[in-house]
Residue frames relative to the residue before (quaternion, step in Angstrom):
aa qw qx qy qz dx dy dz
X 1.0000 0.0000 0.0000 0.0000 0.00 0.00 0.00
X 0.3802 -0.7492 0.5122 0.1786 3.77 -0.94 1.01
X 0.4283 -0.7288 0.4543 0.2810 3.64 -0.31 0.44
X 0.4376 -0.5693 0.5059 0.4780 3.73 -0.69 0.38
X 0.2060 -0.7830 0.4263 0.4034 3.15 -1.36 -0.02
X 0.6889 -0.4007 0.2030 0.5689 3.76 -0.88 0.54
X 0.0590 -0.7288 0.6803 0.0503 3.18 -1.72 0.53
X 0.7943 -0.4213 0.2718 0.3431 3.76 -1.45 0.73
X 0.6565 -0.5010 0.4071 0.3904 3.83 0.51 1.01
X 0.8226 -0.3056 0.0426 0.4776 3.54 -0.38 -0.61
X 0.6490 0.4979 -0.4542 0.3530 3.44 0.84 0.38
X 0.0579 0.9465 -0.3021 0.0976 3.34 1.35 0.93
X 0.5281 0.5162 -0.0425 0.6729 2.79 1.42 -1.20
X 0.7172 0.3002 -0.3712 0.5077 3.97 -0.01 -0.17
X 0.8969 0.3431 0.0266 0.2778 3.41 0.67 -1.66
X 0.3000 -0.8659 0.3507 0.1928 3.45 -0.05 1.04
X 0.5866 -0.6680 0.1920 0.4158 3.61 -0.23 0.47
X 0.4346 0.7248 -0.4108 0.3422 3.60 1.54 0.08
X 0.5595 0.7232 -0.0962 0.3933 2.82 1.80 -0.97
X 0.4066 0.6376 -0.3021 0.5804 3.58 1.65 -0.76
X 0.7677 0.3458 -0.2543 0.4758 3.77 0.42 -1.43
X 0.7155 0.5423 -0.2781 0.3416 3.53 0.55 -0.37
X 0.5482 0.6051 -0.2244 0.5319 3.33 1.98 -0.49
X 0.6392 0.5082 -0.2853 0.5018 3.22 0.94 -1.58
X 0.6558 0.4982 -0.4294 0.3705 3.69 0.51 -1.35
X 0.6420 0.4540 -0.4114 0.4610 3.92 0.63 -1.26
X 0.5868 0.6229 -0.3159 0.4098 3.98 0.50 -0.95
X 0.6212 0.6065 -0.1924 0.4575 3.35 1.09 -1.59
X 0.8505 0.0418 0.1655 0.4976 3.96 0.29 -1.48
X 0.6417 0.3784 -0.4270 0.5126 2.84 1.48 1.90
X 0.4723 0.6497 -0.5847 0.1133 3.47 0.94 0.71
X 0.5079 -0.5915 0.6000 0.1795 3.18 -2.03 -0.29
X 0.3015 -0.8320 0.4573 0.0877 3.23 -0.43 0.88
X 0.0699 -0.7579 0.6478 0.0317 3.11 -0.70 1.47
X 0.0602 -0.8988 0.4022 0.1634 4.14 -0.39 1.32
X 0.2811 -0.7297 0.5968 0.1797 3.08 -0.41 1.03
X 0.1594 0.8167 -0.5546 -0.0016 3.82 -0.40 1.02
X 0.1329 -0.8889 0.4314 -0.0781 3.75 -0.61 0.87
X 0.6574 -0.0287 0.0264 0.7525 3.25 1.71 0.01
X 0.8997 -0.2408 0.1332 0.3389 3.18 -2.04 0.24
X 0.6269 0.5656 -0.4285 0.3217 3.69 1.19 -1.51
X 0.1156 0.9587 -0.1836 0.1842 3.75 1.51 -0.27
X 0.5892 0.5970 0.0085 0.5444 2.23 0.79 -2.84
X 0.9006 0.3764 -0.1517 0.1560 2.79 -0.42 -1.93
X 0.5840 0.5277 -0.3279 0.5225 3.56 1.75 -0.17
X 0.3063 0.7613 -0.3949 0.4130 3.08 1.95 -0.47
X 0.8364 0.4070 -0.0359 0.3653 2.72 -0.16 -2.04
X 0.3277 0.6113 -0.4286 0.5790 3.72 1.22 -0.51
X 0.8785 0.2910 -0.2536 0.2814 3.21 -0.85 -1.19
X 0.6859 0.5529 -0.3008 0.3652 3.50 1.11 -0.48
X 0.7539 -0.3485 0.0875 0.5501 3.80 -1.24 0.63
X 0.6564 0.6060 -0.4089 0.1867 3.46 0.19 -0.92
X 0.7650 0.2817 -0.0432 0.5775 3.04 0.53 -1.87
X 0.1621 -0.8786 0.4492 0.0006 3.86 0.85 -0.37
X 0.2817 0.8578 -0.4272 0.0470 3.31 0.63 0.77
X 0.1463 0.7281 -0.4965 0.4493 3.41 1.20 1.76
X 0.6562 0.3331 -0.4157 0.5345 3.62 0.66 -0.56
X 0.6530 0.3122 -0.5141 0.4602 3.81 0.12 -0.05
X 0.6135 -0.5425 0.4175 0.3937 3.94 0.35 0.64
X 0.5510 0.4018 -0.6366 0.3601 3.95 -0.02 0.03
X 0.6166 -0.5739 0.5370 -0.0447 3.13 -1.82 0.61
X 0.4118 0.8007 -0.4330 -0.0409 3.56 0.61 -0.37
X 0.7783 0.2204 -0.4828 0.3354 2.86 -2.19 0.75
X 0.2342 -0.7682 0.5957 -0.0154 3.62 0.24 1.72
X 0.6675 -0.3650 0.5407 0.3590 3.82 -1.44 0.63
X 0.8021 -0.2369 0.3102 0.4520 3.54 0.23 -1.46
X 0.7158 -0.3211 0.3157 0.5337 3.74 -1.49 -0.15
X 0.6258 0.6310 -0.2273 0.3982 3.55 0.72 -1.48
X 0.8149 0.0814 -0.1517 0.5535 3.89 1.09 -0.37
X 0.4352 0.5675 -0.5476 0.4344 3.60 0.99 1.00
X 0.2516 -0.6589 0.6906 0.1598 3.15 -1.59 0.68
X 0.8136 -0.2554 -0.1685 0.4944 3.85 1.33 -0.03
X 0.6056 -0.6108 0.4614 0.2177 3.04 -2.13 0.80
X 0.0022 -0.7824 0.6208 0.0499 3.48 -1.35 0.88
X 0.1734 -0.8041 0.5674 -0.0376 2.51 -0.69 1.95
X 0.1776 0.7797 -0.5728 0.1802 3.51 -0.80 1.19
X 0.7641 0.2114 -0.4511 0.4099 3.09 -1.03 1.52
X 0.7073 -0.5950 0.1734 0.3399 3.82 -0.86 0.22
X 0.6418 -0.6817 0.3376 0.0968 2.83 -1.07 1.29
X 0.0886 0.8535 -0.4999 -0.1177 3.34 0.08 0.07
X 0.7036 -0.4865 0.3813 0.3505 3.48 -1.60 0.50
X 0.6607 0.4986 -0.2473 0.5037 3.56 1.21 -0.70
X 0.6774 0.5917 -0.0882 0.4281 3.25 1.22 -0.50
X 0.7068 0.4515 -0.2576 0.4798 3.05 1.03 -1.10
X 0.4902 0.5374 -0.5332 0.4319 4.18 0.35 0.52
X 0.7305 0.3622 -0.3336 0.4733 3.56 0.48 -1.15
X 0.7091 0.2458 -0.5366 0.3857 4.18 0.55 -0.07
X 0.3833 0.6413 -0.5379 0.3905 3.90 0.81 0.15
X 0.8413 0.1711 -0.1747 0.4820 3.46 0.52 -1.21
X 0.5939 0.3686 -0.5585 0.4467 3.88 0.62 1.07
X 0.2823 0.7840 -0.3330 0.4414 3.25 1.72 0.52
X 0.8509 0.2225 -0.0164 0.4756 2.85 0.58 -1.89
X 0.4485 0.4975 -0.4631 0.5804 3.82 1.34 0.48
X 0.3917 0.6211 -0.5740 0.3623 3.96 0.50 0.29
X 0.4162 -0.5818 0.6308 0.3006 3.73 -1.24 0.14
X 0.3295 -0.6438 0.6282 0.2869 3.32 -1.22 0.13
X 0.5980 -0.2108 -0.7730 -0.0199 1.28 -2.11 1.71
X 0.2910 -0.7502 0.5934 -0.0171 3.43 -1.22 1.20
X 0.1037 -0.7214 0.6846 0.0123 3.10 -1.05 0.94
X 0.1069 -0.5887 0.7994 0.0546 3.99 -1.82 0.44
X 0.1132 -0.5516 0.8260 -0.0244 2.84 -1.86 1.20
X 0.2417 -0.7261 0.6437 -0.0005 3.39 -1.31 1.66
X 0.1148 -0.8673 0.4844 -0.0045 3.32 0.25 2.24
X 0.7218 0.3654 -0.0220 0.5874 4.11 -0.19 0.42
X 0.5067 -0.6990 0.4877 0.1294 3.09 -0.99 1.77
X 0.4628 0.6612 -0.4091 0.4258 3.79 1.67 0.29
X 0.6793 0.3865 -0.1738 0.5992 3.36 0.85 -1.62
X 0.6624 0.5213 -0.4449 0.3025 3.95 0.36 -0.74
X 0.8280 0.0880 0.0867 0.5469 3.76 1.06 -1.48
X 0.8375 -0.2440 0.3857 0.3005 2.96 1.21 -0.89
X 0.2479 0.8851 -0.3702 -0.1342 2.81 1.34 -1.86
X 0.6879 0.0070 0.0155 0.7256 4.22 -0.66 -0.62
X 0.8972 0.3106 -0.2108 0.2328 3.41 -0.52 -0.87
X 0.3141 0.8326 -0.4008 0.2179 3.55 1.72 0.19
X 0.7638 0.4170 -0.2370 0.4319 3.96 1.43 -0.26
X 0.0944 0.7869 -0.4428 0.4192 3.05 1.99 0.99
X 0.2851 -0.6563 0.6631 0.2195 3.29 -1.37 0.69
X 0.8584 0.1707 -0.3397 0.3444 3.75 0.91 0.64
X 0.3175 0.6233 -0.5670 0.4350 3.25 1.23 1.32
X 0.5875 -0.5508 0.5680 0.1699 2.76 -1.90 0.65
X 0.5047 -0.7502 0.3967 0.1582 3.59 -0.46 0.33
X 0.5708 -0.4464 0.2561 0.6398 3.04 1.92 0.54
X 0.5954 -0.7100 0.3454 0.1486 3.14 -1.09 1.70
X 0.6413 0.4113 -0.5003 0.4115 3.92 1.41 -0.10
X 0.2531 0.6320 -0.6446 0.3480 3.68 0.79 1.00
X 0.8246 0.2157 -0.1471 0.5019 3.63 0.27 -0.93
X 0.8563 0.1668 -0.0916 0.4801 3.68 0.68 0.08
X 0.3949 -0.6774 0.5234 0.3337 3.90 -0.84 0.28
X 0.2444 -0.8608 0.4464 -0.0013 2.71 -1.45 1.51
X 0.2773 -0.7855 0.3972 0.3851 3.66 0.25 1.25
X 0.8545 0.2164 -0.0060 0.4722 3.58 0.88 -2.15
X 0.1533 -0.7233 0.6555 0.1539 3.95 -1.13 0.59
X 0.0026 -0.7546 0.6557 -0.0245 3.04 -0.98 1.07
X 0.4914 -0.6968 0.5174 0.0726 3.55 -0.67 2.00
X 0.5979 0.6011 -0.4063 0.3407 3.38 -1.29 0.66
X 0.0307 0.7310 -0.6767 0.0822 3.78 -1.19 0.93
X 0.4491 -0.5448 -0.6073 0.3642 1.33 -0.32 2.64
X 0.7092 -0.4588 0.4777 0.2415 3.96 -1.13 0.44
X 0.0881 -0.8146 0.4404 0.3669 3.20 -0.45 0.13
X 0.6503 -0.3885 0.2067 0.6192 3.87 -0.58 -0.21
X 0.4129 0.7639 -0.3650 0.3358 3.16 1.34 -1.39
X 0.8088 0.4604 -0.0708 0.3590 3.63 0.08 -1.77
X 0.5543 0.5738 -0.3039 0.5207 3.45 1.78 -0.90
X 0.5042 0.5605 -0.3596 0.5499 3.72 1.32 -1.20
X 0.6044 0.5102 -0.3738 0.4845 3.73 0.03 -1.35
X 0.7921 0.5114 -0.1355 0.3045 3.27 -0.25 -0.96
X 0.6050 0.3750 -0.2350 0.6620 3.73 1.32 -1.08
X 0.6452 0.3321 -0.4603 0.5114 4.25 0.54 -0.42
X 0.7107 0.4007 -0.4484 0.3650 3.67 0.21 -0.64
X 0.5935 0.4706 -0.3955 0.5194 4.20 1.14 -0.14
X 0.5342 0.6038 -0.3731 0.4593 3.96 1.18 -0.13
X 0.7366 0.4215 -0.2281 0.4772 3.25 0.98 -1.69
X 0.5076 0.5743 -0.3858 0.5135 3.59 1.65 -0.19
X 0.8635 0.2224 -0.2775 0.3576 3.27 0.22 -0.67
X 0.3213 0.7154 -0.4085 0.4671 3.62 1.36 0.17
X 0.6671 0.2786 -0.2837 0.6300 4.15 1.04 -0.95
X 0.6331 0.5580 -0.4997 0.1953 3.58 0.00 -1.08
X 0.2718 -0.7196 0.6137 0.1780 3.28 -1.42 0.71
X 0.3907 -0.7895 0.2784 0.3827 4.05 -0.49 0.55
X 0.3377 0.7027 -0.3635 0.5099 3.15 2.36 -0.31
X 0.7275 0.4015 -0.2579 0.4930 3.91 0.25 -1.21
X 0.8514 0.3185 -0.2695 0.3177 3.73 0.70 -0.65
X 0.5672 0.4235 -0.2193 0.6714 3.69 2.15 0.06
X 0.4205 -0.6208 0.5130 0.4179 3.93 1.07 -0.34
X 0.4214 -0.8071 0.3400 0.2354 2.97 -1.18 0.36
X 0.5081 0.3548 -0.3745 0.6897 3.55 1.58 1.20
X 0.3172 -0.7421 0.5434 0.2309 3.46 -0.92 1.16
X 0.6199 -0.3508 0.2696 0.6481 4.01 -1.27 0.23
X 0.7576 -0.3585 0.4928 0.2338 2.57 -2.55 0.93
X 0.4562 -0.5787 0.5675 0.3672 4.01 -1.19 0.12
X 0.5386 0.5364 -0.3422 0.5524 3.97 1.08 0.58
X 0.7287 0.3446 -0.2149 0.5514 3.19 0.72 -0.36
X 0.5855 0.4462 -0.3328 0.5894 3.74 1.08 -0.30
X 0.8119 0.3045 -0.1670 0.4692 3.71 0.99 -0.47
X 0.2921 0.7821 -0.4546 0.3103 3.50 1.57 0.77
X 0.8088 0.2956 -0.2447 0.4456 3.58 0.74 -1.22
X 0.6089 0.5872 -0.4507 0.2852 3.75 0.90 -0.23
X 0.5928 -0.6600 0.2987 0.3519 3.71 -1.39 0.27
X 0.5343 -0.6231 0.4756 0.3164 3.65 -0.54 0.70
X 0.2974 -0.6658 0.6007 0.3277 4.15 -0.34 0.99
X 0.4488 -0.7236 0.4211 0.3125 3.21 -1.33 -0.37
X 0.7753 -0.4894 0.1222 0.3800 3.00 -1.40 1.34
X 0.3004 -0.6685 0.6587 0.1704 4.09 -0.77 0.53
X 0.4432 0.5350 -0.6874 0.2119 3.56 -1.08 0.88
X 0.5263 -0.4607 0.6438 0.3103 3.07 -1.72 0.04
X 0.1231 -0.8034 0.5713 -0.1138 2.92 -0.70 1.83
X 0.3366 0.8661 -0.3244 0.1772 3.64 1.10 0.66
């Protein structure tokens, strides 16, 4: 007996699986950049983005309107404890599918300042991290490195393997809302 092969979570039934490759590719050499910059590593995405290093021909976009039209977050420089709520929640205003790139040995661990009683401990404490990119400060070079090695990620990913392949239960999507009141004839 041949196994089916996998299809697109719930658009199984519409979408054949060539399709997967044709998604990933648009996903692949369209993201938007949402920068999260917090210290010097900054610069260096700065400088990425500019004529030299140009990291438009590999299709990312940078410096997105907002969370609301980024597909991913660069987070680069040091986190702090005071800090780390407000990128959790421009985190969690991202569309799906999101990606983070952890730019700078600040956001990755810490870096110099990692035995601070208010650093974070590296930024996948408060958020999932797809790419690490090594370095203090990074160079742009390494930021490039880093956007092909999150391409060649999203080129395999399936969206079934990375959302499951049944979204939440209708109970759980209706847990936090209010309950109308009961209808009967109360005569």
């Amino acid at each position: 007996m041949v196994p089916e092969p996998k299809r697109l979570g719930a658009l199984a039934r519409l979408a054949p699986e060539p399709m997967k490759v044709v998604l990933n590719w648009g996903r692949r050499y369209s993201l938007w950049v949402f920068n999260f910059g917090l210290a010097c590593c900054a610069i260096e995405f700065i400088a990425a983005s500019m004529a030299r290093h140009d990291f438009i021909r590999l299709g990312v976009i940078p410096f997105a309107p907002g969370p609301r039209q980024a597909d991913l977050m660069v987070v680069s420089g040091t986190v702090t404890d005071k800090m780390a709520p407000a990128v959790k929640r421009l985190y969690e205003q991202m569309p799906e599918p999101k990606y983070v790139i952890s730019f700078g040995a600040c956001s990755n661990c810490g870096g110099p300042y990692w035995d601070s009683y208010s650093v974070t401990k590296g930024v996948d404490q408060i958020i999932p991290v797809d790419v690490y990119v090594p370095g203090c400060p990074p160079r742009p070079e390494a930021l490039l490195q880093g956007i092909l090695k999150l391409q060649e990620k999203i080129a395999r990913e399936s969206l079934g393997e990375r959302y499951g392949s049944s979204g939440p239960s209708p109970a759980v999507l209706q847990s936090d809302l209010v309950r109308p009141p009961a209808t009967g004839d109360a005569r």
